[in-house]
py3Dmol code that shows the C-alpha trace and the ligand (Angstrom):
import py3Dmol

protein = """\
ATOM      1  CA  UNK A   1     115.869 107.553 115.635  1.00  0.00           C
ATOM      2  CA  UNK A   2     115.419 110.005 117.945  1.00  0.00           C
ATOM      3  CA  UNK A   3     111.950 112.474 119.128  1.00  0.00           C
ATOM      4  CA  UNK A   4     112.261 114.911 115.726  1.00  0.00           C
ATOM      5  CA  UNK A   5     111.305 114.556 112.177  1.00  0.00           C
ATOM      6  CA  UNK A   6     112.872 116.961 110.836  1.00  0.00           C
ATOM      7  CA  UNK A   7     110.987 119.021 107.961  1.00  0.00           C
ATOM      8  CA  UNK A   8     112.698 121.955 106.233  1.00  0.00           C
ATOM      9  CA  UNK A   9     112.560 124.263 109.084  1.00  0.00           C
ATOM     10  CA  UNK A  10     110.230 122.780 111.121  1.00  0.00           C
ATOM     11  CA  UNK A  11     111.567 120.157 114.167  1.00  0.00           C
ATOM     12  CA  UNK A  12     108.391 118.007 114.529  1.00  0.00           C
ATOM     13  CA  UNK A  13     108.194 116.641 117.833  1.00  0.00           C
ATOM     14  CA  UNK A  14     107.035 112.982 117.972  1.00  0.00           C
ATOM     15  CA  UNK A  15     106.182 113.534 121.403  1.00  0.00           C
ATOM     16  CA  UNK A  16     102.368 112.701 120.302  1.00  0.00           C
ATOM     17  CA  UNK A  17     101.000 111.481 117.300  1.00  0.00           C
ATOM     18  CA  UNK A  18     100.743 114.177 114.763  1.00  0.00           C
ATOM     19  CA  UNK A  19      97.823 115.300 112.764  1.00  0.00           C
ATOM     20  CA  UNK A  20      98.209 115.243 108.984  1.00  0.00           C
ATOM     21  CA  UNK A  21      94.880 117.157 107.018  1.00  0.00           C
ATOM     22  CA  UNK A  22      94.350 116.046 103.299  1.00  0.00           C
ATOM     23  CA  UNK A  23      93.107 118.926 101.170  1.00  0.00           C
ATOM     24  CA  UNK A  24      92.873 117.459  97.614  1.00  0.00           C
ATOM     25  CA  UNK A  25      92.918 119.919  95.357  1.00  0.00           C
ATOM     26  CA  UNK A  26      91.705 118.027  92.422  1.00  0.00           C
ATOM     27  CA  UNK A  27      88.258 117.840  91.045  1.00  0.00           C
ATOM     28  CA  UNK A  28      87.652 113.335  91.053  1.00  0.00           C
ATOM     29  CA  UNK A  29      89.352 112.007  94.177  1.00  0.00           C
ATOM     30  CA  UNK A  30      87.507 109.421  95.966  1.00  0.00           C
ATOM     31  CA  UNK A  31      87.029 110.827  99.295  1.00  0.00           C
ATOM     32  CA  UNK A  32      86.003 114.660  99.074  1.00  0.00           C
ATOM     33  CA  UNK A  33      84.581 114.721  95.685  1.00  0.00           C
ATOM     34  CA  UNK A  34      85.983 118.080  94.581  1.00  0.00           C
ATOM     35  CA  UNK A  35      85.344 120.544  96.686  1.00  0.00           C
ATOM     36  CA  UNK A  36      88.697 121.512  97.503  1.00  0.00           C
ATOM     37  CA  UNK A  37      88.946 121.870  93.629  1.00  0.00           C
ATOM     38  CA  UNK A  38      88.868 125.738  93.943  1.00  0.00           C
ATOM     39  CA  UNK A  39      92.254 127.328  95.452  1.00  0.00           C
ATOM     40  CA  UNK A  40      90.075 129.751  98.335  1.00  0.00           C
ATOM     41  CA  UNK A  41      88.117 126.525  98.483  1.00  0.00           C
ATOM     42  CA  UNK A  42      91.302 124.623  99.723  1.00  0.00           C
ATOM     43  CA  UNK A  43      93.026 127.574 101.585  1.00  0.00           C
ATOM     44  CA  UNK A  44      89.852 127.835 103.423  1.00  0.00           C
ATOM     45  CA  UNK A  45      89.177 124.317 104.595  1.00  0.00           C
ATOM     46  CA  UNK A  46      93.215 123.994 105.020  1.00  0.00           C
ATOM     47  CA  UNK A  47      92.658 127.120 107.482  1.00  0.00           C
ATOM     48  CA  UNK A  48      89.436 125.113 109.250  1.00  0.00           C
ATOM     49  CA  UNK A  49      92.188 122.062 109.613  1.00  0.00           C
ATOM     50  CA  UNK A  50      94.767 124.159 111.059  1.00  0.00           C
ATOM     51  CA  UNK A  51      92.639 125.342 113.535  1.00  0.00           C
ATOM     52  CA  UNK A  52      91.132 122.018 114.374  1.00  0.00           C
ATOM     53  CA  UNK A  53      94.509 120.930 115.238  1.00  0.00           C
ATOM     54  CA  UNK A  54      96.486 119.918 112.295  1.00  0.00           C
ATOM     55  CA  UNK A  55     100.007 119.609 112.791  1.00  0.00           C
ATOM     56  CA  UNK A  56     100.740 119.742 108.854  1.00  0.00           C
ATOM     57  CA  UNK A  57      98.566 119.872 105.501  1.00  0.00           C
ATOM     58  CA  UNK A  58      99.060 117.524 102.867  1.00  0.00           C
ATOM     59  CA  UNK A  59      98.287 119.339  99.556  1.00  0.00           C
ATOM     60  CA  UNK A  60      97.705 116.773  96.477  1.00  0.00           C
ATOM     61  CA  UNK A  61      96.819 117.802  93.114  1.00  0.00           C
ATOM     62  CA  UNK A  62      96.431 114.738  91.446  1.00  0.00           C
ATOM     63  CA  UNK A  63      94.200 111.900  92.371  1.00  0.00           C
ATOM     64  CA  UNK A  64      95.672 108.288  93.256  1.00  0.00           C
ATOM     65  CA  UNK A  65      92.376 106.978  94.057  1.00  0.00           C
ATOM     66  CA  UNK A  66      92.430 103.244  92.072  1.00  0.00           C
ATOM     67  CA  UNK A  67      91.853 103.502  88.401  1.00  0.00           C
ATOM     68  CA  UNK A  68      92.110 107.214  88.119  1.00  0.00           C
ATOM     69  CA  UNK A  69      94.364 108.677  85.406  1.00  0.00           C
ATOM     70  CA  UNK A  70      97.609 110.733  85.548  1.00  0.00           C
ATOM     71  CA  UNK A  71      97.276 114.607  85.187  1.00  0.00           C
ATOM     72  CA  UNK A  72      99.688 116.362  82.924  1.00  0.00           C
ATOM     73  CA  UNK A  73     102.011 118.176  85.288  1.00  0.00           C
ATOM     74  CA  UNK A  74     101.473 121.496  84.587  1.00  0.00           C
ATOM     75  CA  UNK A  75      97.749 121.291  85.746  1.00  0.00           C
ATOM     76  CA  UNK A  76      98.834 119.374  88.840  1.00  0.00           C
ATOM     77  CA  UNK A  77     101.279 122.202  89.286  1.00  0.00           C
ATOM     78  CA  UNK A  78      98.602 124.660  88.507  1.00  0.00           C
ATOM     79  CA  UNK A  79      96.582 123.075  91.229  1.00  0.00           C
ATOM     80  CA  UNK A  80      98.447 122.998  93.953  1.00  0.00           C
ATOM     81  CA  UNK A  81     101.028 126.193  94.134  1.00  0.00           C
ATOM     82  CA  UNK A  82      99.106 128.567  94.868  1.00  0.00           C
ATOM     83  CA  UNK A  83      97.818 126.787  97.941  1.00  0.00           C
ATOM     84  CA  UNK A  84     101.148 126.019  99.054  1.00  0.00           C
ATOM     85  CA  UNK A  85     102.217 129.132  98.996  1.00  0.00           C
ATOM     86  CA  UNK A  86      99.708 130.838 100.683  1.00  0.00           C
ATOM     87  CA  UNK A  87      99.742 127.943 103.769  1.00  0.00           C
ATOM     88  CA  UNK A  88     103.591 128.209 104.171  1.00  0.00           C
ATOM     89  CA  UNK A  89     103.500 131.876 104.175  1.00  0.00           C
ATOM     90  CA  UNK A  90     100.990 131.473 106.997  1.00  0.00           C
ATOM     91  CA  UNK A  91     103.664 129.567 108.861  1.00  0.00           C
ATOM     92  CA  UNK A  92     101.775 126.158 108.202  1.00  0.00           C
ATOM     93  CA  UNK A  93     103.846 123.064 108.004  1.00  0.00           C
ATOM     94  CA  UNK A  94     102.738 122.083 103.927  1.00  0.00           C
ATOM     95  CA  UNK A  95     103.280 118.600 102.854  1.00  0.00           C
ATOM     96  CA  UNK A  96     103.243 118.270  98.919  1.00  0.00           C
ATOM     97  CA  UNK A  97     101.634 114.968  97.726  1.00  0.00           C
ATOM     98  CA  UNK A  98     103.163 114.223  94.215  1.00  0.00           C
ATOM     99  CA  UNK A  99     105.278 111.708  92.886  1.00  0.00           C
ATOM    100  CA  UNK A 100     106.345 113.990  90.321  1.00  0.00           C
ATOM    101  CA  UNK A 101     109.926 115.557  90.926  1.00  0.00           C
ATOM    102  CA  UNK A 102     109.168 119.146  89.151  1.00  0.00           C
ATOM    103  CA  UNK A 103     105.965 119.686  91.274  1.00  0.00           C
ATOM    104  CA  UNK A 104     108.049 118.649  94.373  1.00  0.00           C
ATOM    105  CA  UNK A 105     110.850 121.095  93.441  1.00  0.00           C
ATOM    106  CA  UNK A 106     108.204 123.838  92.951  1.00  0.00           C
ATOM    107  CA  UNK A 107     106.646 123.047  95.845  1.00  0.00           C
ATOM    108  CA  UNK A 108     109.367 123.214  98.331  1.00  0.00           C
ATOM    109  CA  UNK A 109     110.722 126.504  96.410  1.00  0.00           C
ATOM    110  CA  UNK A 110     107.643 128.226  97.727  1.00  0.00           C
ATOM    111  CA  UNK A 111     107.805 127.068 101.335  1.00  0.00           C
ATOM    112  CA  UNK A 112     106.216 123.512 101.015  1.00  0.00           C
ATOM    113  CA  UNK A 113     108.378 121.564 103.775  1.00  0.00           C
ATOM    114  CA  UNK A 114     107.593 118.038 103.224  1.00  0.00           C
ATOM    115  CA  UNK A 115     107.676 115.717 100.068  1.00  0.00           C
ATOM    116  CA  UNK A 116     105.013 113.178 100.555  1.00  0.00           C
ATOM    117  CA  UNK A 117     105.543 110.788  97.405  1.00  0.00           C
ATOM    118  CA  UNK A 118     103.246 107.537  97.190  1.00  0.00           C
ATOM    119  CA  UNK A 119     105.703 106.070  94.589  1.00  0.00           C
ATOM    120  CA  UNK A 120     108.568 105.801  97.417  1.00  0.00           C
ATOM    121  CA  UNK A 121     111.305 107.916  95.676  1.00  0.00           C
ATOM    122  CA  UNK A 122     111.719 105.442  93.063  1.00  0.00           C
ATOM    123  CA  UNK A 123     112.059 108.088  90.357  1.00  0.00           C
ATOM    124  CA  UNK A 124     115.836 109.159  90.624  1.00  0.00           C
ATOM    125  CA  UNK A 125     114.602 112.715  89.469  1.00  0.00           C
ATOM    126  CA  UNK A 126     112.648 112.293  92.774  1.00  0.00           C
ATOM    127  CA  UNK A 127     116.002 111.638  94.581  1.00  0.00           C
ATOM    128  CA  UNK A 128     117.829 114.718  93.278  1.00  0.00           C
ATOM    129  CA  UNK A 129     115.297 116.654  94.629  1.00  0.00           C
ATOM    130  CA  UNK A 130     115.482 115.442  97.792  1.00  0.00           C
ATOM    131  CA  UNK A 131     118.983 115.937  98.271  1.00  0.00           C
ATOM    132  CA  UNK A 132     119.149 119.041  97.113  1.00  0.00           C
ATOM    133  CA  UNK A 133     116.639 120.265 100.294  1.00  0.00           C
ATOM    134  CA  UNK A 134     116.098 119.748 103.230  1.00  0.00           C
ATOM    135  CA  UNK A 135     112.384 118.519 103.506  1.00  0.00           C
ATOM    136  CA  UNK A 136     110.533 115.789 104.777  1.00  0.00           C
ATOM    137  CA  UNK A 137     110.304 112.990 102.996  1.00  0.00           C
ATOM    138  CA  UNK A 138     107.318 110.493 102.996  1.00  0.00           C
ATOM    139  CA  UNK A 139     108.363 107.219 101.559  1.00  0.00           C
ATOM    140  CA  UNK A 140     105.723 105.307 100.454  1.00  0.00           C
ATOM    141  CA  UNK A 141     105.001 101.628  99.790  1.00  0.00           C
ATOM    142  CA  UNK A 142     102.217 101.022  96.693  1.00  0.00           C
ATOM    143  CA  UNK A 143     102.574  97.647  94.255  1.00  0.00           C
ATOM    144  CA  UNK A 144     101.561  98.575  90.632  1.00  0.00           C
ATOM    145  CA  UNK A 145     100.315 102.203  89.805  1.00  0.00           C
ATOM    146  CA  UNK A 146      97.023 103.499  90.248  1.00  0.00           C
ATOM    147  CA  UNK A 147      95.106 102.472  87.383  1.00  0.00           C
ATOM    148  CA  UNK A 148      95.767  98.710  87.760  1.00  0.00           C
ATOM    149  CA  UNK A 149      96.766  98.740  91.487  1.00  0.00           C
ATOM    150  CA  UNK A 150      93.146  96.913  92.681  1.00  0.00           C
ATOM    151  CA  UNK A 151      93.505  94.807  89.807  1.00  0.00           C
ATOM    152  CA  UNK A 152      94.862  91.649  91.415  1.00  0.00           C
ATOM    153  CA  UNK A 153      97.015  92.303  94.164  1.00  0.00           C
ATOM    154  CA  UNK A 154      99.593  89.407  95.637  1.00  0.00           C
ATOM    155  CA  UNK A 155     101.820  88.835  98.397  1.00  0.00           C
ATOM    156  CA  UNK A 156     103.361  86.122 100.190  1.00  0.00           C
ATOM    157  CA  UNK A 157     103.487  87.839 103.348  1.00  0.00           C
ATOM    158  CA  UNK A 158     102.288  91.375 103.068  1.00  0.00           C
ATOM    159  CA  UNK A 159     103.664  92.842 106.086  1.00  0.00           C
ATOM    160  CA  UNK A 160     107.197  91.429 105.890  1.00  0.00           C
ATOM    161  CA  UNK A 161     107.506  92.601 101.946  1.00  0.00           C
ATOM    162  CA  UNK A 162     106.289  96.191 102.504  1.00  0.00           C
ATOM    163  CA  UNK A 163     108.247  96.673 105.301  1.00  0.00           C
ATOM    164  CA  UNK A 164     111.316  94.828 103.555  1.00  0.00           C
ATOM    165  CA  UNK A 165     110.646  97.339 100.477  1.00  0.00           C
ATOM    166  CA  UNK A 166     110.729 100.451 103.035  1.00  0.00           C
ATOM    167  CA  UNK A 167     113.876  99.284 104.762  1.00  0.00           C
ATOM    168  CA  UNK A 168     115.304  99.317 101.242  1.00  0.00           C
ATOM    169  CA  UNK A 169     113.737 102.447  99.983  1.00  0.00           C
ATOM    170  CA  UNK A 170     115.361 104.288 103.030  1.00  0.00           C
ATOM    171  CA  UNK A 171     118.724 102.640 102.612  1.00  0.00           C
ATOM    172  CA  UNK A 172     118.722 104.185  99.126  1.00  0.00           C
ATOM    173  CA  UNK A 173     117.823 107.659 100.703  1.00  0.00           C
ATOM    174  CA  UNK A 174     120.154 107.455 103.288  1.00  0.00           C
ATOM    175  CA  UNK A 175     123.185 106.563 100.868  1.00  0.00           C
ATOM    176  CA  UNK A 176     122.520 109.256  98.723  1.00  0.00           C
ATOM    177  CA  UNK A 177     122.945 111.562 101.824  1.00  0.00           C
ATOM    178  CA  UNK A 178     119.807 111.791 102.991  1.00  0.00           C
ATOM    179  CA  UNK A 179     119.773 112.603 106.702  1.00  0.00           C
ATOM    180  CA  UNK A 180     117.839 110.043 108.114  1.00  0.00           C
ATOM    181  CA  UNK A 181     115.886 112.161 110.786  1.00  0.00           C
ATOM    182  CA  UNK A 182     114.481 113.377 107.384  1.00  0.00           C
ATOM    183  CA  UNK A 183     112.620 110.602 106.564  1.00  0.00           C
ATOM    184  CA  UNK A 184     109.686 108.537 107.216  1.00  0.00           C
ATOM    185  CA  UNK A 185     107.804 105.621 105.760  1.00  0.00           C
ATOM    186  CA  UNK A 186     104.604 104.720 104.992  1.00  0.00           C
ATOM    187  CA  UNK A 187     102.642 101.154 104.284  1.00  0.00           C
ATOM    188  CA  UNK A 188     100.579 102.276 101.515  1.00  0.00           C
ATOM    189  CA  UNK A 189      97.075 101.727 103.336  1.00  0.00           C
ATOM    190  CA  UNK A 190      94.930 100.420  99.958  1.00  0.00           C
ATOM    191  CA  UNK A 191      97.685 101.119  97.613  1.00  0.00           C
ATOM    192  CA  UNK A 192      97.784  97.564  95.836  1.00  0.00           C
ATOM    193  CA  UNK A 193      96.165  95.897  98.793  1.00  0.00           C
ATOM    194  CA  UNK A 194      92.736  93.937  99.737  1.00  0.00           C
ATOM    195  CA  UNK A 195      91.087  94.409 103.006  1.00  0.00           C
ATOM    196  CA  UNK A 196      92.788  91.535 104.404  1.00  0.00           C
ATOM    197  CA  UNK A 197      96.274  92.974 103.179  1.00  0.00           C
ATOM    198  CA  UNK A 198      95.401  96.167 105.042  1.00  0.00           C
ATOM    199  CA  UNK A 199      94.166  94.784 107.883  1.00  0.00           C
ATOM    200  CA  UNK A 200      97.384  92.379 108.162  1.00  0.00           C
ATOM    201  CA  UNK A 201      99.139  95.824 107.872  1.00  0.00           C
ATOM    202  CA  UNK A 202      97.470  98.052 110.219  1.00  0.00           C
ATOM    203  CA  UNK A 203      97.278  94.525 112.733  1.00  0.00           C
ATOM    204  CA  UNK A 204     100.814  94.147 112.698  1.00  0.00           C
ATOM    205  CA  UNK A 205     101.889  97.966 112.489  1.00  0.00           C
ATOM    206  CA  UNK A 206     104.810  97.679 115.042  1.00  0.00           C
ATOM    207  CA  UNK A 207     106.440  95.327 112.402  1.00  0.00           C
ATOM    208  CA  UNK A 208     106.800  99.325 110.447  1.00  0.00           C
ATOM    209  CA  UNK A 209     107.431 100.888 113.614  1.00  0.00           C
ATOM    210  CA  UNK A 210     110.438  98.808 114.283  1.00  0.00           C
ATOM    211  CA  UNK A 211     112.033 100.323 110.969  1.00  0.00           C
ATOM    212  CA  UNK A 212     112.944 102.884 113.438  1.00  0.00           C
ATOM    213  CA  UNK A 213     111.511 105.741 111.284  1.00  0.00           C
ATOM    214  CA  UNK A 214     108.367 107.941 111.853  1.00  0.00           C
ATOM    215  CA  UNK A 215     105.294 105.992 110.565  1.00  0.00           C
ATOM    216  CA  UNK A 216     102.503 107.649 108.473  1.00  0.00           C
ATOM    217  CA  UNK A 217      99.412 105.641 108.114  1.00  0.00           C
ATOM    218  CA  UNK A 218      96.636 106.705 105.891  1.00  0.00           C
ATOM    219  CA  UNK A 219      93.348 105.064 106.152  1.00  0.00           C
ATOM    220  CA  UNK A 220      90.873 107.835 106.351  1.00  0.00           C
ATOM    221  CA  UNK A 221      87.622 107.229 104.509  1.00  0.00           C
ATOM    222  CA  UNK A 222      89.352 104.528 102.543  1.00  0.00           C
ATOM    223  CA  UNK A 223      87.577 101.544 101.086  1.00  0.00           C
ATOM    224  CA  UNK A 224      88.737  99.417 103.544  1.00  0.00           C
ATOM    225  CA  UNK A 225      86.509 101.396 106.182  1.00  0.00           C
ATOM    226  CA  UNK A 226      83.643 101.279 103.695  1.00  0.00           C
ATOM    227  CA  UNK A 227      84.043  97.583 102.979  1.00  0.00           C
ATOM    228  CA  UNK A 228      84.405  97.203 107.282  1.00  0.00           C
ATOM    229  CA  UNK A 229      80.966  99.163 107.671  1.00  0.00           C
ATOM    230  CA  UNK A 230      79.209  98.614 104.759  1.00  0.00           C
ATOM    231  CA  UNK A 231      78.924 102.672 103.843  1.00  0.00           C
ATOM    232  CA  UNK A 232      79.530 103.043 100.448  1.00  0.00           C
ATOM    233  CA  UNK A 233      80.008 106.935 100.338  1.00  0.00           C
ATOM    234  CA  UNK A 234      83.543 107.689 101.502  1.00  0.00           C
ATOM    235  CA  UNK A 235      82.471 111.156 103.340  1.00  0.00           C
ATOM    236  CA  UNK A 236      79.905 109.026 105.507  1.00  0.00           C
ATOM    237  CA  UNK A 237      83.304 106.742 106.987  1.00  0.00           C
ATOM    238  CA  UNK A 238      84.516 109.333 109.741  1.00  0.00           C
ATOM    239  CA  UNK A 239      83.780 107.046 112.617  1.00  0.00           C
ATOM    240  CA  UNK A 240      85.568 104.128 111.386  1.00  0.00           C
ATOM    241  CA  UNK A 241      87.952 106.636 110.237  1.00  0.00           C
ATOM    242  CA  UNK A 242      88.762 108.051 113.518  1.00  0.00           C
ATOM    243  CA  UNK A 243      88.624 104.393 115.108  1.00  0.00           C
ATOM    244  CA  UNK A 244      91.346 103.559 112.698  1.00  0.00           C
ATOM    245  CA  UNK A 245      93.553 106.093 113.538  1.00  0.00           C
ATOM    246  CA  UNK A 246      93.513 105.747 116.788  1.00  0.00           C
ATOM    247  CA  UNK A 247      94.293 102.072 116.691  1.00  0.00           C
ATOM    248  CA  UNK A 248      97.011 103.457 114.106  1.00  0.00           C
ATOM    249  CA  UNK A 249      97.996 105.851 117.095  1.00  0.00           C
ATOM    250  CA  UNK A 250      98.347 103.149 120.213  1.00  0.00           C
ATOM    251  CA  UNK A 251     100.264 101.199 117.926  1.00  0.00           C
ATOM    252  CA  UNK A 252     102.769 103.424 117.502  1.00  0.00           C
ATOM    253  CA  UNK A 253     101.926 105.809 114.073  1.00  0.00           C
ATOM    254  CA  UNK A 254     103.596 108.773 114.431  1.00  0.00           C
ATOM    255  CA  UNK A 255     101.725 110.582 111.920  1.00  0.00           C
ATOM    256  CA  UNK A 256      98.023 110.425 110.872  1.00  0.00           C
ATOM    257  CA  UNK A 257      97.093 111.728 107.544  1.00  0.00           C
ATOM    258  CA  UNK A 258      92.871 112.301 108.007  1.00  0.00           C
ATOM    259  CA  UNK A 259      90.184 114.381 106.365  1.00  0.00           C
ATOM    260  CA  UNK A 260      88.468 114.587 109.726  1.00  0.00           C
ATOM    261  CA  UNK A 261      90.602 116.527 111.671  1.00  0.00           C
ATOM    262  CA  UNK A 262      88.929 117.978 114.405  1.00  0.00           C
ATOM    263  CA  UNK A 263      87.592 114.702 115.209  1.00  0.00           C
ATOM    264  CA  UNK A 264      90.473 112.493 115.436  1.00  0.00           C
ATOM    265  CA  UNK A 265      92.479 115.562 117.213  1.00  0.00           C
ATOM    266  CA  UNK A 266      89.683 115.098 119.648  1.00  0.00           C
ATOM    267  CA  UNK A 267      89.472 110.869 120.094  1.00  0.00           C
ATOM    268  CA  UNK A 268      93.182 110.927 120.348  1.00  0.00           C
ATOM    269  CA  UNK A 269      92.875 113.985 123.266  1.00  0.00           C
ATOM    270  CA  UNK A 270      91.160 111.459 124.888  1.00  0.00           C
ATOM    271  CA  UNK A 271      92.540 108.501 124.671  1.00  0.00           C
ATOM    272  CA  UNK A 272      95.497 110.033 125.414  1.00  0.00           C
ATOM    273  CA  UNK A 273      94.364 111.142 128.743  1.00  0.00           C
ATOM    274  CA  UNK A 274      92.938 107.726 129.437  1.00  0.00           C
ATOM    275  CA  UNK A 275      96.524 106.790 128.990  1.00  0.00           C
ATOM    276  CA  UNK A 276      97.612 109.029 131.793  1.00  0.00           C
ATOM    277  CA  UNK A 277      99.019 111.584 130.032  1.00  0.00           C
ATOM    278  CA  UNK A 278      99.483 115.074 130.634  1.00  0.00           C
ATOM    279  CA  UNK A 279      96.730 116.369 128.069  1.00  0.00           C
ATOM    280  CA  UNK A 280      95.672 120.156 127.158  1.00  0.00           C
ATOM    281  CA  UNK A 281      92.633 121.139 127.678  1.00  0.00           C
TER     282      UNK A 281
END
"""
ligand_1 = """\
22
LIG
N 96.618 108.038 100.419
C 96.146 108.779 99.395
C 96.946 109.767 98.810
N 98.197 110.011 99.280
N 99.942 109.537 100.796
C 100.435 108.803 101.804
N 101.675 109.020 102.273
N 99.691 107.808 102.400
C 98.431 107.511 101.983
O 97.818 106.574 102.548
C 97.887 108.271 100.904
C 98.684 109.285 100.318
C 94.768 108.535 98.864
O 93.803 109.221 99.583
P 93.161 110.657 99.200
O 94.190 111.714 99.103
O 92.095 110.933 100.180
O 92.456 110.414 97.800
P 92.854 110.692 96.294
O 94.071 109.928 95.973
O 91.638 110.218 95.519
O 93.081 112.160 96.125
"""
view = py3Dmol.view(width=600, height=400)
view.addModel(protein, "pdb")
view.setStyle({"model": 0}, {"cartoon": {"style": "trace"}})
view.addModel(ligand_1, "xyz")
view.setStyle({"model": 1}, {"stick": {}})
view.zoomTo()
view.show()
């Protein structure tokens, strides 16, 4: 599929694994507790991430975390312009994390260049947006929602049916027009999924890779890490964060979506280099 994602304007080269920095700007999600709540709170720590090495920010203004509750749009919309706008004015490549079709529209009008939407583009309204731009799309696998999602999740074979749900997800994008150097997929790290599930997933990651399309993984800070570790507050999980995504990396992730991003820019520098390749320093 070629070295490029292609993101509104921006040409992202696969070349190494990009960085993807979550700034949640929501007051209850599970893995910065709020303090990105505040817009200068978020442009500020989006700024720190930039300069740590983000490739792109991920802006989210509603929480997914299990058993949270939707927001009404217009606060997630609230939430979450402002910050867009400022980043993409600053040249930053913003991702918008919604699975709501009038915050993505918003969202790429002022300068957002990827849609990042957990729910896969299963909303048509979703679709329509994306064909009628030319962003990013992030096409995410999740079974259930995210108030029931942890309830009782099943699977035959976990890694065959989320990357069989991708592969069908994309064929829908693709026949609707979608350029496909547009789009990549994601396997829902704890969306719907026990440890085992996401292990199976993250294990057998080059069964996603072989879709052909960039893969994001997010695992940062996740319970998965917590349940691995035994820390049960999420800001505490950066090591086995970082260890995750660069397993995620060597594997063949194209795009890592972390809190910690100075940190895993640094443990994939050097892996990298212990790889033999041509590293800056
Ligand atoms: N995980 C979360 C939210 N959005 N998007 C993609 N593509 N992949 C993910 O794994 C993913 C995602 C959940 O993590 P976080 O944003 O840290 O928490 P919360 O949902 O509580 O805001």
């Amino acid at each position: 599929m070629g070295r490029v994602w292609r993101c509104g304007p921006f040409l992202l080269d696969r070349g190494r694994p990009l960085v993807m920095g979550i700034v949640n700007t929501t007051p209850d999600s599970f893995s910065d507790g709020g303090v990105n709540f505040d817009p200068r709170a978020a442009i500020v720590s989006a700024q720190a991430m930039l300069a740590g090495g983000a490739d792109i920010i991920d802006v989210g203004g509603e929480s997914t975390r299990p058993g949270s509750e939707a927001v009404p749009i217009v606060e997630e919309l609230e939430r979450v312009l402002a910050v867009v706008r400022d980043l993409a004015a600053g040249g930053a490549v913003v991702s918008i994390d919604t699975r709501h079709a009038t915050v993505a529209s918003a969202c790429v009008a002022s300068g957002a260049a990827i849609i990042n939407d957990i729910t896969g583009f299963s909303d048509p309204a979703m679709i329509d947006v994306a064909t009628s731009c030319g962003a990013g799309l992030v096409v995410m696998h999740m079974q259930g929602e995210p108030r029931t999602m942890q309830e009782e999740p099943h699977y035959e074979d976990v890694v065959a049916e989320v990357a069989e749900y991708l592969r069908a997800r994309v064929a829908t994008l693709v026949a609707a027009g979608i350029d496909p150097m547009r789009i990549a997929v994601d396997p829902g790290i704890g969306f719907g999924k026990t440890t085992e599930h996401n292990l199976a997933l993250l294990r057998r990651l080059d069964e996603v890779v072989a879709l052909g399309y960039p893969v994001l993984v997010g695992v940062s800070r996740k319970r998965l890490i917590g349940e691995l570790t035994g820390l049960a507050e999420p800001r505490d999980r950066v090591a086995g964060s970082v260890a995750a995504a660069v397993d995620a990396a060597r594997r063949g992730a194209a795009v890592l979506r972390v809190h910690d991003v100075r940190e895993t820019v640094e443990a994939l520098v050097v892996t990298r280099a212990i790889q033999g390749e041509e590293v800056a320093r």
